[in-house]
C-alpha positions as CSV (number, residue, x, y, z in Angstrom):
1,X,112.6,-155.0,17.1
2,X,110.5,-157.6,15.6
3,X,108.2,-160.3,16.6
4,X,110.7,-163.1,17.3
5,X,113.2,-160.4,18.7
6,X,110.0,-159.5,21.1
7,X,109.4,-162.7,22.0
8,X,113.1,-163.9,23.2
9,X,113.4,-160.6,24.9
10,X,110.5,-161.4,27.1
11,X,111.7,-164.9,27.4
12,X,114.9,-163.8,28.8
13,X,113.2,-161.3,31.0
14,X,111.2,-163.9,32.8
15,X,114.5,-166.5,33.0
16,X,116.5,-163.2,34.4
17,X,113.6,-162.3,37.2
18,X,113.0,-166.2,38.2
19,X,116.8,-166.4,38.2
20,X,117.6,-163.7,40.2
21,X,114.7,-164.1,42.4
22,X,115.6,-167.9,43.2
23,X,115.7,-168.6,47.6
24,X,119.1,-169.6,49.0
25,X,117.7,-170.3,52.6
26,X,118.1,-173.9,52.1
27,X,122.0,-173.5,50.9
28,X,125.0,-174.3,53.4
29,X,127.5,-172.6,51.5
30,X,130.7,-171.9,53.4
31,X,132.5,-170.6,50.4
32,X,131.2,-167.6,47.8
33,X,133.5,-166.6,45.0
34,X,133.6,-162.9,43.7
35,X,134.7,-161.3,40.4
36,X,133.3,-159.2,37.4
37,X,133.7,-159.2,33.8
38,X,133.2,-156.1,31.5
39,X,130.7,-155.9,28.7
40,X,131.4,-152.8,26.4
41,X,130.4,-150.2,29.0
42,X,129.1,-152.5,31.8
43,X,131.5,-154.2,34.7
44,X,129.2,-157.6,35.6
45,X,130.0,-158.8,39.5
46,X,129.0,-162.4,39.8
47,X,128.3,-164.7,42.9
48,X,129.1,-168.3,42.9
49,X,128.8,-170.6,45.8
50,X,130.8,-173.6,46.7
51,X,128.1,-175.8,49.4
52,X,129.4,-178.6,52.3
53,X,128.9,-181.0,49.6
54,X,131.5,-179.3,46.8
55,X,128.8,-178.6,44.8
56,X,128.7,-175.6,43.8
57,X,125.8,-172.7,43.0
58,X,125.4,-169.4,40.6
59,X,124.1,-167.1,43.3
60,X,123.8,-163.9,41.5
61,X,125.0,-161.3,39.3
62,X,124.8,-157.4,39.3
63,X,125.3,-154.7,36.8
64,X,127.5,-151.6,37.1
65,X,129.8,-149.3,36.0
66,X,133.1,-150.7,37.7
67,X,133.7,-153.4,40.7
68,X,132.5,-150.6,43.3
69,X,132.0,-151.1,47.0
70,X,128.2,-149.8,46.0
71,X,127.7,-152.8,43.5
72,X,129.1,-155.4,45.4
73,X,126.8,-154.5,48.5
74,X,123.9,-153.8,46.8
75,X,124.6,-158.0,45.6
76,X,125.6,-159.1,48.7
77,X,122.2,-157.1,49.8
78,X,120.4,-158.6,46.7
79,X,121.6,-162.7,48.7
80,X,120.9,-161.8,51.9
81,X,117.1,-160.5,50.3
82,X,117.4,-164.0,48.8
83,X,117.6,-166.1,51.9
84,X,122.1,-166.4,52.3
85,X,122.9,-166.8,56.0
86,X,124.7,-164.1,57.7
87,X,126.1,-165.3,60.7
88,X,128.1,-168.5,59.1
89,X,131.8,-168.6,59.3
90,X,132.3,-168.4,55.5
91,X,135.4,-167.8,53.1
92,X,135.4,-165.3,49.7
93,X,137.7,-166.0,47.1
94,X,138.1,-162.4,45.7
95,X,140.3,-160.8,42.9
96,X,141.7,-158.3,44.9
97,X,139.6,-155.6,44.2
98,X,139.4,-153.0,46.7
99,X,135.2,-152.5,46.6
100,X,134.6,-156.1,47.0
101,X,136.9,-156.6,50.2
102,X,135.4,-153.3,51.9
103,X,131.9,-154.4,51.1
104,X,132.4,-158.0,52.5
105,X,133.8,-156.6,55.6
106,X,131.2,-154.3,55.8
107,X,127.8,-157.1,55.1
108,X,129.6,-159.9,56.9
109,X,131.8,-158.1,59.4
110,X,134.0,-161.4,61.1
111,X,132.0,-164.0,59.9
112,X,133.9,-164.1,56.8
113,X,137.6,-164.3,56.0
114,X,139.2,-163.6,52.5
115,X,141.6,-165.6,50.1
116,X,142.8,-163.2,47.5
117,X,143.5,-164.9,44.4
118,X,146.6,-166.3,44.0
119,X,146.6,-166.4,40.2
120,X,145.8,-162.7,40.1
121,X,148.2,-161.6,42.1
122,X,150.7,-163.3,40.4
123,X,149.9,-161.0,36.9
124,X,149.5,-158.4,38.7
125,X,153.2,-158.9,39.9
126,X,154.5,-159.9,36.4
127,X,152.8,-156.9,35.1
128,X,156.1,-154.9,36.6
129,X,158.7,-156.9,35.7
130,X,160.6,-157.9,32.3
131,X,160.0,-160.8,30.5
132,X,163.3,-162.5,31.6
133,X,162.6,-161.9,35.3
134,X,159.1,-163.5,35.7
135,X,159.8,-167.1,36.0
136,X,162.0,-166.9,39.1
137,X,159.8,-164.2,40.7
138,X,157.0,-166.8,40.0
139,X,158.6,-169.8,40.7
140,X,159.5,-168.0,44.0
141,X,155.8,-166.9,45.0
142,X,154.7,-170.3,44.4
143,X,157.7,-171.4,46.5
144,X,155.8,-169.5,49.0
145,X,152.3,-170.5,49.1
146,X,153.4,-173.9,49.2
147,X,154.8,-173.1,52.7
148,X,153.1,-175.2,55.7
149,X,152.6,-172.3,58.1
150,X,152.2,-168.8,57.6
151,X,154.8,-167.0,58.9
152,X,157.0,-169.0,56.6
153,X,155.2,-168.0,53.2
154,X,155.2,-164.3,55.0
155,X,158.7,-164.4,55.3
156,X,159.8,-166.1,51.6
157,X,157.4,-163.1,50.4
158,X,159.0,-160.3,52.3
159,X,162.2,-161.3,51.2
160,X,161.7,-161.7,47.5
161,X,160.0,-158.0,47.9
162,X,163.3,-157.4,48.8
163,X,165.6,-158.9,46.7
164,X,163.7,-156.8,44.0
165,X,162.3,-153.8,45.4
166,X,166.0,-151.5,44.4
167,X,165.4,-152.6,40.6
168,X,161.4,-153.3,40.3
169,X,159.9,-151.1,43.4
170,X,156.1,-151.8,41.3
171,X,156.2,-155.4,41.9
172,X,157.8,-155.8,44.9
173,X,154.6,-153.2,46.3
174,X,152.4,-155.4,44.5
175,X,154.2,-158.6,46.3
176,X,153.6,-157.0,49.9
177,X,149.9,-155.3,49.2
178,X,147.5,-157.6,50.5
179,X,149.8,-160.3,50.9
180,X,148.2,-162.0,54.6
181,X,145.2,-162.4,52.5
182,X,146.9,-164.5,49.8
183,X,148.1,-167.0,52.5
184,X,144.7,-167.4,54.1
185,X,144.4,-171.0,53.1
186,X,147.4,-171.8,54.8
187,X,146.8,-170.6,58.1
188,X,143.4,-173.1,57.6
189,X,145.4,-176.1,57.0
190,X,143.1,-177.4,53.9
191,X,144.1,-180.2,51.9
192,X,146.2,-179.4,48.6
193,X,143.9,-180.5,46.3
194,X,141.0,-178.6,47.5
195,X,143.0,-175.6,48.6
196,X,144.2,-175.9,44.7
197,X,140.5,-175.1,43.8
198,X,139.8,-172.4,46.2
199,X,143.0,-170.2,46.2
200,X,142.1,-168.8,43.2
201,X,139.1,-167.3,41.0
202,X,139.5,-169.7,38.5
203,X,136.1,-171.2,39.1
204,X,134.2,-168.1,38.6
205,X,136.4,-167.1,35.7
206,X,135.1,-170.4,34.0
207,X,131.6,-169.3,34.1
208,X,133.1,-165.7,32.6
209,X,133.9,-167.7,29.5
210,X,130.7,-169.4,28.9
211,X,129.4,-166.0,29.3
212,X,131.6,-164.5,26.6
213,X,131.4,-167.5,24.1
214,X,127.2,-167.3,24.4
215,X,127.0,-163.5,24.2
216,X,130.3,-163.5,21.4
217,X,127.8,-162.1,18.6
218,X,126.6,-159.3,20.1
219,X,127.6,-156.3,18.0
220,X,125.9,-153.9,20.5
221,X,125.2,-153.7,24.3
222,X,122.1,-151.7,24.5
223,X,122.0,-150.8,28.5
224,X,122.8,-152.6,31.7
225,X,119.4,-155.0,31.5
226,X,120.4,-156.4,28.1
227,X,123.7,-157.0,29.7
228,X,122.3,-158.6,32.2
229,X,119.5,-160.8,30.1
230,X,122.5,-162.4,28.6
231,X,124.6,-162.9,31.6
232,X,121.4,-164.8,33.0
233,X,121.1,-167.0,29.9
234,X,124.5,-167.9,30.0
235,X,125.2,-168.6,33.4
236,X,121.4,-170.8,33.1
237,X,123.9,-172.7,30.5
238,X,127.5,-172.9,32.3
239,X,124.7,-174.6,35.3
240,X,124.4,-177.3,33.5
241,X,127.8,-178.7,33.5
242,X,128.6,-178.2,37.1
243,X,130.7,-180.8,38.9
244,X,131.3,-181.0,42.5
245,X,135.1,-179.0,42.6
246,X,138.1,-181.0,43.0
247,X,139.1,-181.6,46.3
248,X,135.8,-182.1,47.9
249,X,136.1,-184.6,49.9
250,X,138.2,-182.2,52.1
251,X,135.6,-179.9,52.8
252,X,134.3,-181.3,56.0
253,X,138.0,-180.6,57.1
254,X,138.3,-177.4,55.5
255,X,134.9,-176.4,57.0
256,X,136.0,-177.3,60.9
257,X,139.1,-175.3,60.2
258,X,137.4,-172.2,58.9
259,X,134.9,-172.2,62.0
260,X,137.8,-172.6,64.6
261,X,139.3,-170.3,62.6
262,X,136.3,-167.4,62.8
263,X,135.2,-168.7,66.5
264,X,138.6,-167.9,67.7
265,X,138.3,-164.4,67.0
266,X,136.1,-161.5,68.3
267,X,133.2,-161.0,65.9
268,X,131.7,-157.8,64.6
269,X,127.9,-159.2,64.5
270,X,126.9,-155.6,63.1
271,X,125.3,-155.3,59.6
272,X,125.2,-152.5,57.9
273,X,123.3,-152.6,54.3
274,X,122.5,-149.2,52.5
């Protein structure tokens, strides 16, 4: 490596550790979106926060293998380090993945309630069915979501499961798995623009593509921390163009909602953090 490779690895050390290091005591941030994004061999988990405000906040990012229940607490572990409240009635906007939805049960026990991403679960449903099936099945799910209470959307679900499920028995499973956290945001009663903003990932996936157009000449990954030197740098850069999320002026609404919603119900205060 030479002297001005030397000198912007160091440089990108120091941004990763200040980054990374940064307190988030003074943050009120009743929403935290989770997802990951591969790089050659490594799976990156990033955090990004949504505050009272609508503003929102890169929290954090983590390296590992795949989106494991050990990665994501050792970054929910890495926020709580940092400062992040606990015992705050909070919503996670998650992919779906089955390590992230154990860990956050597991850090923030009832305190938190999860929106699986609507947009994900939608490709995960198309991935089953032919091409000349996918726009009624989506119409339909959208149909769905756009239900005012929750037993409706579970019931226009259920059925489209099915209407299918003798023909295309892979997405009408897909269609039922998870499906009470897909219609979280209804059962809160959140204003359609906003709730447009946070029933999907599409907010973290944004900062995904900064990181993939910043890191795009990269011929080789050499290890997790140069993976994660980058990921730093680029997310330092998607920062700079952050705008309140649309829909924000419904977040005093949205944040009554979510409190009734996690007072109302026994909570598990325990935390357990390997």
């Amino acid at each position: 490596m030479g002297f001005t490779g030397r000198l912007l690895k160091a440089r990108t050390l120091r941004q990763m550790d200040e980054f990374l290091s940064r307190p988030l005591g003074d943050l009120d941030l009743p929403v935290i979106m989770l997802d990951g994004t591969g790089f050659g061999d490594h799976m990156l988990v990033a955090a990004l926060g949504i505050d009272s405000t609508g503003r929102k906040h890169v929290l954090g990012v983590t390296e590992g293998s795949t989106e494991s229940e050990q990665v994501c607490r050792g970054l929910l572990g890495q926020l709580m380090e940092r400062g992040l409240v606990v015992e705050r009635a909070r919503l996670f906007v998650i992919d779906g993945g089955k390590g992230l939805r154990k860990a956050i049960r597991e850090v923030f026990g009832g305190w938190a309630l999860i929106q699986r991403c609507q947009v994900h679960k939608l490709r995960n449903v198309m991935d089953h069915l032919p091409e000349d099936k996918r726009a009624w099945v989506r119409a339909a799910m959208n149909r769905a979501w756009e239900q005012e209470t929750v037993e409706k959307a579970r019931g226009k679900l259920r059925h489209l499961a099915s209407q299918i499920e003798d023909e295309y028995p892979g997405a009408a499973r897909s269609i039922l798995e998870g499906l009470d956290e897909t219609l979280t945001l209804i059962g809160l009663c959140v204003r359609p623009e906003l709730a447009r903003t946070l029933r999907s990932t599409n907010a973290i996936e944004n900062l995904q593509g900064t990181l993939k157009r910043v890191t795009r000449n990269v011929k080789r990954w050499r290890g997790g921390m140069m993976a994660l030197r980058w990921a730093v740098a680029a997310l330092l850069e998607a920062q700079k163009k952050f705008r309140r999320v649309k829909g924000y002026a419904g977040m005093p609404q949205f944040i009554a909602s979510l409190e009734s919603a996690v007072t109302s119900k026994p909570l598990d205060r325990k935390q357990r953090i390997a």
